[in-house]
N, C-alpha and C positions, 0 to 999 in steps of 0.2 A: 254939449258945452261950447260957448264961442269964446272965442281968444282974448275976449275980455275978462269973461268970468275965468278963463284958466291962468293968466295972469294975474289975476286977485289971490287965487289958490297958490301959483307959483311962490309967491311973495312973502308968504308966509314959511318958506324953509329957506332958509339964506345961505344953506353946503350945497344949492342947486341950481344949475345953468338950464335952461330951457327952449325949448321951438315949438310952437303951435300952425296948424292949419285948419282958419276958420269953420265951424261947422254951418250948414248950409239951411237957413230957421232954425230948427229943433231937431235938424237930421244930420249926423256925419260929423266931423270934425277930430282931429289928432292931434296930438300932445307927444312929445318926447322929454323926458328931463333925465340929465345925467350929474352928478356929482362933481366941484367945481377942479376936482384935480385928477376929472380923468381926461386925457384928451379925445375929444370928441366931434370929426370932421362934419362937417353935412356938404352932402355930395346932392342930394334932389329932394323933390318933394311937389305932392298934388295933393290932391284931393282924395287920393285914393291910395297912397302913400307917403312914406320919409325916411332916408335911408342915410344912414350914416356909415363913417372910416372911425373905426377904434382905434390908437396910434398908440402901441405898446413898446417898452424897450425888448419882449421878448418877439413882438410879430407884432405885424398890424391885423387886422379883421374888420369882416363889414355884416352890422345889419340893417334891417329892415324893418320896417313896420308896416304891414299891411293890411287896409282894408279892402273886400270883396266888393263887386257892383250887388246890389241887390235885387236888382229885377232881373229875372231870369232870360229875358231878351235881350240883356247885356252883361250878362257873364263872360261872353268872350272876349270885353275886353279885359276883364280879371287875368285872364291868360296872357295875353298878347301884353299887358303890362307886366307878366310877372317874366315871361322870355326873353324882353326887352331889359328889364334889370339885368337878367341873369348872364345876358350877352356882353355886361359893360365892365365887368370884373372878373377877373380870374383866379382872385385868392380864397381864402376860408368867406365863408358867408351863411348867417342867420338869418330867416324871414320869418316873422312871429308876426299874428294876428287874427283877424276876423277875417277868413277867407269866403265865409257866407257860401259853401259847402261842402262835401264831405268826398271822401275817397273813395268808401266801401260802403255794399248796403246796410253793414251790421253796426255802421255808424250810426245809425238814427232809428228809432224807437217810437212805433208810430206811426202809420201811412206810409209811403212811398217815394221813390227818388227814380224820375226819368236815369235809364244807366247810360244815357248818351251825355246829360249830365256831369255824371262819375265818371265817366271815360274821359271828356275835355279835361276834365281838372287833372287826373292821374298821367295824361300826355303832355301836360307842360310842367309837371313835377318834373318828370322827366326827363324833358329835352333841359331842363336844368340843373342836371344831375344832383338835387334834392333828395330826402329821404326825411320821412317822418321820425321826432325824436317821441320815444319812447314816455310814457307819461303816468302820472299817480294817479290818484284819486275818482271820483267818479265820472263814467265814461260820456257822460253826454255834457257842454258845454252851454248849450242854448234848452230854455223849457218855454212853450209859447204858452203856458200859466192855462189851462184850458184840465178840464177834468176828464178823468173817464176814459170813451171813444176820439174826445177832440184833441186827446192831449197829442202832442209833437214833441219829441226832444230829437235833438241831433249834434253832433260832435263838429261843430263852426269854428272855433276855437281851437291851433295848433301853431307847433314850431316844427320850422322844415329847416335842414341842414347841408352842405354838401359834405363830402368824404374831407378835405381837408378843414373844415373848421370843427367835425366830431374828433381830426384827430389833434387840435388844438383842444378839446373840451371832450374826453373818450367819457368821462363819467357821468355829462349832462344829462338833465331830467327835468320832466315838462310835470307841473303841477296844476294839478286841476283843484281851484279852493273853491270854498262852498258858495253857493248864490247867497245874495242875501235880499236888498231891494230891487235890482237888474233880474230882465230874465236871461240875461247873459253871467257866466260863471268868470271871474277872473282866473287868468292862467300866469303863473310864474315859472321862469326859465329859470333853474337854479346851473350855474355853469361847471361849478365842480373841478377847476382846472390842474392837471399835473404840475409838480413842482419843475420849475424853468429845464433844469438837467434834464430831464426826462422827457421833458419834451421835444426839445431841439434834438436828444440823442436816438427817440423815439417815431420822426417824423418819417412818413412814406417814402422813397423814391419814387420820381413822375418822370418819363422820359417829356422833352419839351421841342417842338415846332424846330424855335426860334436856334436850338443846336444845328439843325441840318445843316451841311456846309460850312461850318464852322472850322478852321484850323485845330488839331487837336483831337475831335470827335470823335472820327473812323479811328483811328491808331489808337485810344483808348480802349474802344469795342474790340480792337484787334488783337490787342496785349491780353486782354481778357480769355480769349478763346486759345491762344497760344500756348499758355502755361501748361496746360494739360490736357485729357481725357477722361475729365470730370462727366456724373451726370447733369443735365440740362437744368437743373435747379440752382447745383454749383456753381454752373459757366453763368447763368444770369446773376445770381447776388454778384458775382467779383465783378461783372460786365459794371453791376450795376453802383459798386465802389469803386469804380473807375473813374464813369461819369460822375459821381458826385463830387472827389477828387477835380478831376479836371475843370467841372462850373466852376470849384470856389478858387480856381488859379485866371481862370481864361473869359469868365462870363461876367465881372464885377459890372462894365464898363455896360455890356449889352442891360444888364438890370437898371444901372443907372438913367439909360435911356429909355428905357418903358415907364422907370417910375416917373419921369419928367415928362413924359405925353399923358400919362393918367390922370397924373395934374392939370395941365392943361385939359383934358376930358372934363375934369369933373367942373371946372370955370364953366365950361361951355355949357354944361346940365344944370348949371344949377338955377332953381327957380321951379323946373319939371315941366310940365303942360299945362297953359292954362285952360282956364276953363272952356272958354271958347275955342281953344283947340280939340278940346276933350269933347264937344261937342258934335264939331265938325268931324270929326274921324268917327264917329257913332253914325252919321248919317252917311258917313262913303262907305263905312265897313256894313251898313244895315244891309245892302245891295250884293254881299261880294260873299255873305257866309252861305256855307256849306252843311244842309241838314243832314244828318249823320242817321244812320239807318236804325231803326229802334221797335220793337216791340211792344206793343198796349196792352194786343189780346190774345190769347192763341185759343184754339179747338181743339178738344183733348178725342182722346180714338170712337168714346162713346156723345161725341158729338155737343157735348158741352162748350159752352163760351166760360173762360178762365180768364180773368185779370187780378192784376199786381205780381209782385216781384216771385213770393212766394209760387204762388201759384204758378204763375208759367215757368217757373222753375223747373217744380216737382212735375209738368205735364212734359217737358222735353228731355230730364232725366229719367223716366219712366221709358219714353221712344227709345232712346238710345240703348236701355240696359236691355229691353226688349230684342230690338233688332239684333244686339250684339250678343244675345247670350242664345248658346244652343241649344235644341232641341234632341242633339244625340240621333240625327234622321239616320236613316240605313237602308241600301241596296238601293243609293240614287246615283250610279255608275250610267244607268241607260238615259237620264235628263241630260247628260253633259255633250251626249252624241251629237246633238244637234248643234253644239255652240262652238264658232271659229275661232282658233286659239289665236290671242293678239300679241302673245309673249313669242317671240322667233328662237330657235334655237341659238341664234347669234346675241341676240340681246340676253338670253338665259344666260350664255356663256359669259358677259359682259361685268352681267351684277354676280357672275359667282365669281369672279376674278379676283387676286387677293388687291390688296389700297395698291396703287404705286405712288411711288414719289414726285411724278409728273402731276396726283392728284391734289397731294397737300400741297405743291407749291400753286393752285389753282386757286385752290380754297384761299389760300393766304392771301390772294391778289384781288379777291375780291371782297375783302374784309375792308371797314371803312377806315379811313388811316388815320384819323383824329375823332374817334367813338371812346369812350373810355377805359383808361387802361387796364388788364387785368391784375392780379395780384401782387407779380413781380414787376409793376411799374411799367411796364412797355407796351403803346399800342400798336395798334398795325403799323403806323409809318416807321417805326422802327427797324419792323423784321421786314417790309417790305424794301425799307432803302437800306439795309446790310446785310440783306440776304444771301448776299455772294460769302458772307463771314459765317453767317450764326444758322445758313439754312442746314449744311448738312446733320447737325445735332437736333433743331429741331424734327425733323425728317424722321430722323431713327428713332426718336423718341416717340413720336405721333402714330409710327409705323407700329411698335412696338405693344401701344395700347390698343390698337385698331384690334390686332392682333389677337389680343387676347391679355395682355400682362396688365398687370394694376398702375394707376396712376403713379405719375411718380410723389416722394413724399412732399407737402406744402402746399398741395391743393387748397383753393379758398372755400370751395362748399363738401367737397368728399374725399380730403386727403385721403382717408385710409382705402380708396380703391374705388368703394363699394357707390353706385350712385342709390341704388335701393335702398339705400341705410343713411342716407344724406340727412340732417337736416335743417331746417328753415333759418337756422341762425337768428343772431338779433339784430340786424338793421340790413333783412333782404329786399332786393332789391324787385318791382313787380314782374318785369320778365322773372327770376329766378322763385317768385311764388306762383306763378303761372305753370312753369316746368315740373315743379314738384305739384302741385294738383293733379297735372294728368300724370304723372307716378300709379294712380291709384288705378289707371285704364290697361296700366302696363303691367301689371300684377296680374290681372285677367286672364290675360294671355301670353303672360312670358313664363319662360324655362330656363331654368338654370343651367349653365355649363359647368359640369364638376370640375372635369380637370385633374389637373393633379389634388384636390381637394386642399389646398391649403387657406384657401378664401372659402370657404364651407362652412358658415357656423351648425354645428351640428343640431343644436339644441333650441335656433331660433329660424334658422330658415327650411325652407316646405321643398329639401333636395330629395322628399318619397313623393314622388305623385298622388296629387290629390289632398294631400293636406295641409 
């Protein structure tokens, strides 16, 4: 549709404000309309997006509206466009559109998807701490109208969220309605939003940069830790009522000035890239990308050639369970004679040594200090710049589970101890569905430690060998 014809359509609801970007002939083009009494910033806009600032008296919020490149020799910039947004704000934020492809193989129905592909797309989900919202109706968004063997469907069509705008909208839900004349399905974002209370009293703790060195800060964290000899769960919520305490007395001032640079930020964006620059950066970036290693075909043991997804699946899950599952051999004592042991009785000693706390506080220093924070709001820069405060608690604590004791209580994926018995949750994160896959390798060959048997379900876990 071009900007002409969608202002003909505009025009005809008069409760609606609108923004259009030309479509290019008969291909491409975007429309935004929102309602004339909501406020509704526009911060950028291409050819390949339009992004807006929600301006609520309960919080502001930003989305997006995204189109995907189509040719698959330019999907990188889909990425590189969608990292660059993602870089330029740091509140709640929605991206809904035609990202023109898909995440996972089991999205698409039909043929095949290079996974080098599916891996570009799924690494700039997540260097923008994105997450797929969860959706109705039927699973594939695009049908390339073709019958039979020819037919394609694939799931093109989605809304990605970060942690702060699911928890501005924890009920949201992504609807997939029927096609009709399109062979693209419309998708609706229903928002679902908690009542105001609830949600301000509702909202996550985030430890933030911008405190370090601030007046106030430390002596907070410090009051925290003082009061008593709570466990490490304790000491961080009160740590972490402290800080929140302390921003709304000490940090109005620092906010007011971020929000007045943002502003100016968003002057300075607005308009986006034009074409001829969108161009230009296609022809410097054709030179500079990096082919990512990928798989066509493999050869299976009985010397067959195997292609597609399937297949070379099933041909390298087959090697592995092979290789790794035994045979039960016996009386191969006299093979091992000849082979020179590379394990020293010093390094034996090494790894059977119990953790020290010279270990975790190693581990902690090389944790990345603004990667995202865990559960209780704090990331590595936190514990690594008050480490003189919050380390000895951390320490015994980490010591303690190394050890042998169960988690403490408020874990985000296996409070109750157990990581075998974890599961998947509803909006995990691809590292943490990664982790829990090979769960099922470590079943193989793990063994349970009884113990005092109070972590022992008697009736559900395999504490008699072999069962």
């Amino acid at each position: 549709m071009s900007g002409e014809e969608f202002r003909r359509v505009r025009a005809q609801f008069d409760e609606y404000e609108g923004m259009e970007v030309d479509s290019v002939g008969r291909s491409g083009g975007l429309a935004f309309l929102w309602k004339k009494h909501v406020r509704c910033v526009f911060r950028s806009a291409s050819v390949h997006h339009m992004d807006f600032e929600i301006q609520e008296t309960e919080g502001n919020w930003r989305v997006t509206g995204f189109y995907g490149w189509q040719n698959v020799a330019d999907r990188h910039l889909s990425w590189e466009l969608l990292r660059e947004l993602g870089a330029q704000y740091g509140g709640p934020w929605v991206c809904i559109g035609d990202f023109n492809e898909i995440l996972f193989a089991t999205e698409m129905k039909g043929g095949t998807r290079p996974q080098r592909q599916m891996n570009n797309f799924r690494e700039a989900v997540d260097d923008c701490g994105l997450r797929d919202i969860e959706f109705e109706g039927y699973a594939f968004t695009y049908d390339n109208g073709q019958s039979e063997d020819d037919n394609r469907q694939c799931r093109l069509g989605r809304a990605l969220s970060n942690d702060e705008w699911a928890e501005l909208f924890p009920r949201a839900k992504l609807i997939h309605l029927a096609r009709e004349w399109s062979d693209h399905a419309p998708i609706l974002l229903k928002l679902a939003r908690r009542v105001v209370e609830e949600r301000f009293t509702g909202k996550k703790f985030r430890f933030e940069q911008v405190w370090i060195g601030e007046e106030g800060c430390e002596e907070a964290v410090r009051q925290a830790w003082e009061v008593g000899n709570d466990d490490l769960v304790n000491l961080m919520e009160r740590c972490a009522n402290n800080l929140q305490k302390w921003k709304g007395i000490s940090i109005g001032k620092i906010v007011k000035d971020l929000n007045s640079k943002r502003r100016k930020l968003t002057k300075l964006n607005e308009g986006g890239r034009s074409r001829r620059e969108v161009e230009e950066r296609k022809k410097w970036k054709a030179g500079q990308r990096r082919e990512c290693n990928h798989i066509d075909r493999i050869v299976d043991e009985d010397g067959r050639v195997k292609e597609g997804l399937e297949a070379i699946t099933g041909v390298a899950k087959n090697y592995f369970k092979k290789l790794f599952t035994t045979g039960e051999p016996r009386d191969f004592e006299h093979l091992l004679d000849g082979i020179e042991g590379r394990v020293t009785d010093r390094m034996n000693y090494m790894l059977r040594c119990e953790y020290s706390e010279e270990e975790v506080t190693a581990a902690l220093n090389q944790m990345h200090p603004l990667k995202a924070p865990g559960p209780d709001g704090m990331n590595g820069l936190f514990y690594q710049t008050y480490w003189h405060i919050v380390g000895p608690a951390v320490v015994r604590t980490v010591l303690r589970v190394l050890r042998g004791a169960p988690f403490p209580e408020g874990g985000k994926y296996f409070a109750n101890g157990s990581f075998m018995a974890a599961t998947l949750g509803t909006t995990p994160s691809f590292t943490w569905r990664g982790i829990l896959e090979a769960r099922e390798v470590l079943k193989l060959g793990a063994r349970k430690r009884i113990g005092d048997g109070l972590s022992t379900l008697v009736w559900l876990d395999p504490w008699i060998p072999g069962t």
